[in-house]
N, CA, C and O of each residue as an XYZ file, in Angstrom:
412
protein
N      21.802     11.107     -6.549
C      20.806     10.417     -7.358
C      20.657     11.180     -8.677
O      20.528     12.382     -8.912
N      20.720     10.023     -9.516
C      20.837     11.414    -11.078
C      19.684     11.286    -10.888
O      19.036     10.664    -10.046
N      19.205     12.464    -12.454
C      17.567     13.068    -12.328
C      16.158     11.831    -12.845
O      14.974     11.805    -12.509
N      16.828     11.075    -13.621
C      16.150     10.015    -14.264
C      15.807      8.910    -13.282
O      14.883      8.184    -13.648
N      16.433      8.602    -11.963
C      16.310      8.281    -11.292
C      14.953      8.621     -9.964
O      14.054      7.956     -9.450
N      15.576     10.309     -9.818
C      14.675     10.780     -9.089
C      12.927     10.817     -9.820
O      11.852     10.341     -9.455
N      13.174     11.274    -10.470
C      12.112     11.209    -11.740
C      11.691     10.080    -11.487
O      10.911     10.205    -10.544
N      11.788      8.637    -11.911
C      11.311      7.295    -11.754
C      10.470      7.441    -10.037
O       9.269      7.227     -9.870
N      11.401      7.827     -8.977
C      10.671      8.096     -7.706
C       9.541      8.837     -7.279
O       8.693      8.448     -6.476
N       9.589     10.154     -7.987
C       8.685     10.967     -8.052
C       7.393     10.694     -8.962
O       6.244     11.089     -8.763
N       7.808     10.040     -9.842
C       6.543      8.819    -11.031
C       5.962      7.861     -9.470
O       4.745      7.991     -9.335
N       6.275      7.440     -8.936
C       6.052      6.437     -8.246
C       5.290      6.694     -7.371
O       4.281      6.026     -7.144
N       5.742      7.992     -6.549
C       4.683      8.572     -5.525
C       3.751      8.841     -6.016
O       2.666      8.501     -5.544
N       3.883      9.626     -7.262
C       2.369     10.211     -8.015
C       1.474      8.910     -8.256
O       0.339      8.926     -7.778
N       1.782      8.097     -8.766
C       1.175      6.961     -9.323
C       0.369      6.114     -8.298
O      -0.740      5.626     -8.514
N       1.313      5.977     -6.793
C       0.810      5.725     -5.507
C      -0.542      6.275     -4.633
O      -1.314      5.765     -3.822
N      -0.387      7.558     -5.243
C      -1.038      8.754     -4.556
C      -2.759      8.534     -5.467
O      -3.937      8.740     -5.176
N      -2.218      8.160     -6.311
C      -3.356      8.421     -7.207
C      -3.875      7.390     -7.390
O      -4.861      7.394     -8.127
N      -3.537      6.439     -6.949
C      -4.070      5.000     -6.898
C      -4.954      4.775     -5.187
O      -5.988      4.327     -4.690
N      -4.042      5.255     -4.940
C      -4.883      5.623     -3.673
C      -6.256      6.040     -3.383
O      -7.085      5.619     -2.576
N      -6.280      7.163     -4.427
C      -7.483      7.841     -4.488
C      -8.505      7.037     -5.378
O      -9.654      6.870     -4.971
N      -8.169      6.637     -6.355
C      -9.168      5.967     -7.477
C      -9.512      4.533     -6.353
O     -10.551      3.874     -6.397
N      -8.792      4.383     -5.755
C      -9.360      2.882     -4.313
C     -10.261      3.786     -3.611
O     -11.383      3.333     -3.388
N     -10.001      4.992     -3.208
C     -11.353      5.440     -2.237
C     -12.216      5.931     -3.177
O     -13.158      6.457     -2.583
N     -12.331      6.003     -4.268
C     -13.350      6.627     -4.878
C     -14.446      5.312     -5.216
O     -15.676      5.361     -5.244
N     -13.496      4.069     -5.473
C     -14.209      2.766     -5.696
C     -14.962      2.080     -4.520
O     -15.794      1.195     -4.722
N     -14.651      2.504     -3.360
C     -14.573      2.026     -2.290
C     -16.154      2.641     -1.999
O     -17.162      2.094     -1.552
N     -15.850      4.207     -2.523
C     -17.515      5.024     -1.937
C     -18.294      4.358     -2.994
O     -19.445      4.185     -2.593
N     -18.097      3.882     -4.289
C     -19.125      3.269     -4.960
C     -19.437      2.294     -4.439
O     -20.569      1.908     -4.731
N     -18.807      1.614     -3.659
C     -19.076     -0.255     -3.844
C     -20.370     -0.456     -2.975
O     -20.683      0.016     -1.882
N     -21.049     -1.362     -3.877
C     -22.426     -1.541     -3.557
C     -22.810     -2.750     -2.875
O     -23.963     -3.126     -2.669
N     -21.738     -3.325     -2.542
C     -21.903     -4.597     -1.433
C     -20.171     -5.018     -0.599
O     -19.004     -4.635     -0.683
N     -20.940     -5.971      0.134
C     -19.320     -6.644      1.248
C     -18.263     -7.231     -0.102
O     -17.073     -6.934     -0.216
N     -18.986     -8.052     -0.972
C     -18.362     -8.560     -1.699
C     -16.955     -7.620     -2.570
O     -15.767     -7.928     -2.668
N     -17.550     -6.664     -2.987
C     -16.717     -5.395     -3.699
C     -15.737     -5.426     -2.635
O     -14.612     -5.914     -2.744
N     -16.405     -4.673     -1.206
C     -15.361     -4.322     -0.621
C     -14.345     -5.507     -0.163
O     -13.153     -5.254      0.012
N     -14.870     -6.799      0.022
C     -13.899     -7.797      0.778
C     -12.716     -8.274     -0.723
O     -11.520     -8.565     -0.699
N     -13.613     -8.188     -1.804
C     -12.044     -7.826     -3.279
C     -11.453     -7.033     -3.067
O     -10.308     -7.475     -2.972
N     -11.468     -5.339     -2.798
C      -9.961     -4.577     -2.830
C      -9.664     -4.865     -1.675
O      -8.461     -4.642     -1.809
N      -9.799     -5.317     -0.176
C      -9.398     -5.791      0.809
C      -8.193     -6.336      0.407
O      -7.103     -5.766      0.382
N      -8.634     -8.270     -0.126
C      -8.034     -9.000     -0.596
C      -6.582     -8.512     -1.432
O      -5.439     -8.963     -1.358
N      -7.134     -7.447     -2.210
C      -6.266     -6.986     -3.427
C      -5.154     -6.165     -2.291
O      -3.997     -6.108     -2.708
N      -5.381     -5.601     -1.056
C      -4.470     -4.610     -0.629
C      -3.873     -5.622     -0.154
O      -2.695     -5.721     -0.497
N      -4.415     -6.683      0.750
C      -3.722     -7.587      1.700
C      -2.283     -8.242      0.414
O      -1.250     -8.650      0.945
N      -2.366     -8.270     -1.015
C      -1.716     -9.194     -1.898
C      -0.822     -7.975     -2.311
O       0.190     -8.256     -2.953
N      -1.092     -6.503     -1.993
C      -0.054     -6.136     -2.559
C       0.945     -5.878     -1.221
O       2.019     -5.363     -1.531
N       0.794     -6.102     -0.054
C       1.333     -6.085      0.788
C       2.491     -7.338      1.104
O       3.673     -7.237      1.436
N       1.751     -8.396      0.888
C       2.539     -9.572      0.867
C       3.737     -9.421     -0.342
O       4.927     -9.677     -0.160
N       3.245     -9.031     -1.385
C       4.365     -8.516     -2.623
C       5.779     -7.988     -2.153
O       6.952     -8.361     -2.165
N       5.023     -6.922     -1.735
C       6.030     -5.686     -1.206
C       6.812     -6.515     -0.055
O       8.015     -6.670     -0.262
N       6.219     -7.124      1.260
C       7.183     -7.933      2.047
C       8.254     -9.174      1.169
O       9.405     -9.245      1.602
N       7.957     -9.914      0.230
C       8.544    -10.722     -0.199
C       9.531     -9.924     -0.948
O      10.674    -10.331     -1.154
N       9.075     -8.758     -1.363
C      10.888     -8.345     -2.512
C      11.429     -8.178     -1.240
O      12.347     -8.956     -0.983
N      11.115     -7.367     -0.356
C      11.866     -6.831      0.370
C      12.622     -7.897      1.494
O      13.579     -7.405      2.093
N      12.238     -9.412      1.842
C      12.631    -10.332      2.180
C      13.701    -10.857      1.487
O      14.652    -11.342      2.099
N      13.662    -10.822      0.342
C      14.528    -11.359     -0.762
C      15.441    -10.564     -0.674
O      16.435    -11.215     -0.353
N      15.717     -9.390     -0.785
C      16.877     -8.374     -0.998
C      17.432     -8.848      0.629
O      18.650     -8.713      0.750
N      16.842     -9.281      1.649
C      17.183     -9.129      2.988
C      17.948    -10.215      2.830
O      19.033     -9.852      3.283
N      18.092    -11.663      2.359
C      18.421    -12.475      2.420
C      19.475    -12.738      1.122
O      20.128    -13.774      0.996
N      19.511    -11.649      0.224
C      20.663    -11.725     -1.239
C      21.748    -11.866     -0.320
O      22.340    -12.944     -0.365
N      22.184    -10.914      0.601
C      23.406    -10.894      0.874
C      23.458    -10.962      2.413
O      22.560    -10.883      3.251
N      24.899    -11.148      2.534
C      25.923    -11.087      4.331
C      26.261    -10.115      5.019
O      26.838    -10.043      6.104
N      25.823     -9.274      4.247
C      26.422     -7.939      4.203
C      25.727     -7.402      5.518
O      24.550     -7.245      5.194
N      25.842     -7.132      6.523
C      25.209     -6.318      7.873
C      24.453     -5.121      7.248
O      23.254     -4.950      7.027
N      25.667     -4.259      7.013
C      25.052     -2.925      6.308
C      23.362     -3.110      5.442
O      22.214     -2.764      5.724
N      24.187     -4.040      3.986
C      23.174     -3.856      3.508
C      22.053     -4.508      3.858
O      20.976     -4.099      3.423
N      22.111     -5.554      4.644
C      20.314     -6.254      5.790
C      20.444     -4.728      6.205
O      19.880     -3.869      5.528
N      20.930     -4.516      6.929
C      20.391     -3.459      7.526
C      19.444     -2.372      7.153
O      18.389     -2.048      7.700
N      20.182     -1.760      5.862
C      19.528     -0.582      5.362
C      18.429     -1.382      4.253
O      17.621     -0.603      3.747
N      18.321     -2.659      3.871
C      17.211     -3.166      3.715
C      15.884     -2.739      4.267
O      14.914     -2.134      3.811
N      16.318     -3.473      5.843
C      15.317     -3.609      6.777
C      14.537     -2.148      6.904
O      13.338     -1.919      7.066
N      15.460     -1.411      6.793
C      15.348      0.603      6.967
C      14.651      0.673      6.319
O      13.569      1.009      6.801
N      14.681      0.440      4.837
C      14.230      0.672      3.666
C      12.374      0.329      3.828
O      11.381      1.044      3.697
N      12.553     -0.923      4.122
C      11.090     -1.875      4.157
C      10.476     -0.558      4.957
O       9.601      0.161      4.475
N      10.984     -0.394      6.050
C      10.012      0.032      7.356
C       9.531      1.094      7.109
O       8.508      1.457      7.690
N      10.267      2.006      6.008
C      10.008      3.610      5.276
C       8.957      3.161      4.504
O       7.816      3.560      4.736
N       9.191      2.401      3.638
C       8.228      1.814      2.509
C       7.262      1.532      3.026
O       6.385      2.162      2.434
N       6.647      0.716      4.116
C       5.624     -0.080      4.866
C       5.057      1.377      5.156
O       3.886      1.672      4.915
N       6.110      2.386      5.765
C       5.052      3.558      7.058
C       4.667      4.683      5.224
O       3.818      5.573      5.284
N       5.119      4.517      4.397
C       4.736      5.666      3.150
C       3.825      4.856      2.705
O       2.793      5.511      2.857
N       3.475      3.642      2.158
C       2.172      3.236      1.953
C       1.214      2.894      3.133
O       0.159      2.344      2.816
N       1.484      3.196      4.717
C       0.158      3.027      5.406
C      -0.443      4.331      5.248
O      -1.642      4.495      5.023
N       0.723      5.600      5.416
C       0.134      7.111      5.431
C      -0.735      7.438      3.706
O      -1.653      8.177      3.350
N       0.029      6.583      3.106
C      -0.946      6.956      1.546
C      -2.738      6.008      1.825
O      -3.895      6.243      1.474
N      -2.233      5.210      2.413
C      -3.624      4.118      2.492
C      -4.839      4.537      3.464
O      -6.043      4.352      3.283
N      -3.903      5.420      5.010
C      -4.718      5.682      5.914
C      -6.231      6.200      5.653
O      -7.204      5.915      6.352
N      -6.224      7.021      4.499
C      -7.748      7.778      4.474
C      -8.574      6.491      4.169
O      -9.666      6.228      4.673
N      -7.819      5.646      3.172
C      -8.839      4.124      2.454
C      -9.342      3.705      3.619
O     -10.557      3.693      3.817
N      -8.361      3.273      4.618
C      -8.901      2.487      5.464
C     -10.106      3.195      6.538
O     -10.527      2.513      7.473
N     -10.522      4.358      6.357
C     -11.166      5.331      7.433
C     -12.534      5.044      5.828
O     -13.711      5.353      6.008
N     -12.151      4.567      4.713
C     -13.045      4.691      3.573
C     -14.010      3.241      3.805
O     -15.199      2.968      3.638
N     -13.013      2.630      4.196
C     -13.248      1.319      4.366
C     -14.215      0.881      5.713
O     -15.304      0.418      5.373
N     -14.000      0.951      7.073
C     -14.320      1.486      7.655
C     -16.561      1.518      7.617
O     -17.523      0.756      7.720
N     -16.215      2.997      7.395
C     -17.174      3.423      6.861
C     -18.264      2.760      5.880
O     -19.481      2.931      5.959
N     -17.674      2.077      5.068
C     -18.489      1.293      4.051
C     -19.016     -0.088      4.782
O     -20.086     -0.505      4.339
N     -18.540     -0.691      5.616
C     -18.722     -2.035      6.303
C     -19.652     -1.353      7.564
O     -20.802     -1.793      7.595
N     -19.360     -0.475      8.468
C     -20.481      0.183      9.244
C     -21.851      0.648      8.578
O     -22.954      0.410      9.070
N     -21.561      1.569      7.003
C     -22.944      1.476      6.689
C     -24.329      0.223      6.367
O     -25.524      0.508      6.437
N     -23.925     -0.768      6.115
C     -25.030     -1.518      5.993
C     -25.258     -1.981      7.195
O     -26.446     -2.059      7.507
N     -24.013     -2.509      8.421
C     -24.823     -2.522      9.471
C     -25.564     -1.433     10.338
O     -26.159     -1.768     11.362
N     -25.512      0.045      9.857
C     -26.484      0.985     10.826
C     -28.069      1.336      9.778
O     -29.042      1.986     10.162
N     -27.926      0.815      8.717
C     -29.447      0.424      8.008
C     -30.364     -0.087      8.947
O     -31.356      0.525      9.343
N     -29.957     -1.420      9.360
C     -30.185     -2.974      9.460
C     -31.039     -2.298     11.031
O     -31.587     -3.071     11.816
């Protein structure tokens, strides 16, 4: 992998990582269901995103190999954004339990 490449990857995680965080930081602000059921929405749409390229590349070609290491690909991709997301969702969580232990 030349370096401009890796570079673009390593942009990507950072950018991931940190998006991550600015979602749980929004997440501890949000001051109603409504807030939270929008970045919900917003994660559920970038998920569907991410399945459709990755459907598309599955279906470009005949190629065994490359479905294959597609499919590889997706399942890395899917398990690196649940482990970046996991704390959100423990953020998330949390924010939908607090108004019901007010009540």
């Amino acid at each position: 992998m030349g370096n401009q490449t890796k570079g673009a990857w390593d942009r990507f995680e950072a950018d991931i990582q940190g998006l991550a965080g600015e979602l749980k930081r929004h997440y501890r602000q949000a001051s109603d269901e409504k807030n939270t059921a929008d970045l919900n929405r917003s994660l559920e749409q970038l998920r569907q995103a991410a399945d459709a390229v990755f459907r598309s590349l599955e279906t470009a070609t005949r190629d065994p190999e490359v479905r294959s290491k597609t499919k590889e690909t997706a399942r890395s991709f899917g398990s690196a954004v649940a482990e970046t997301f996991r704390d959100l969702s423990d953020e998330i969580e949390k924010a939908v339990r607090k108004p019901a232990a007010k009540k």
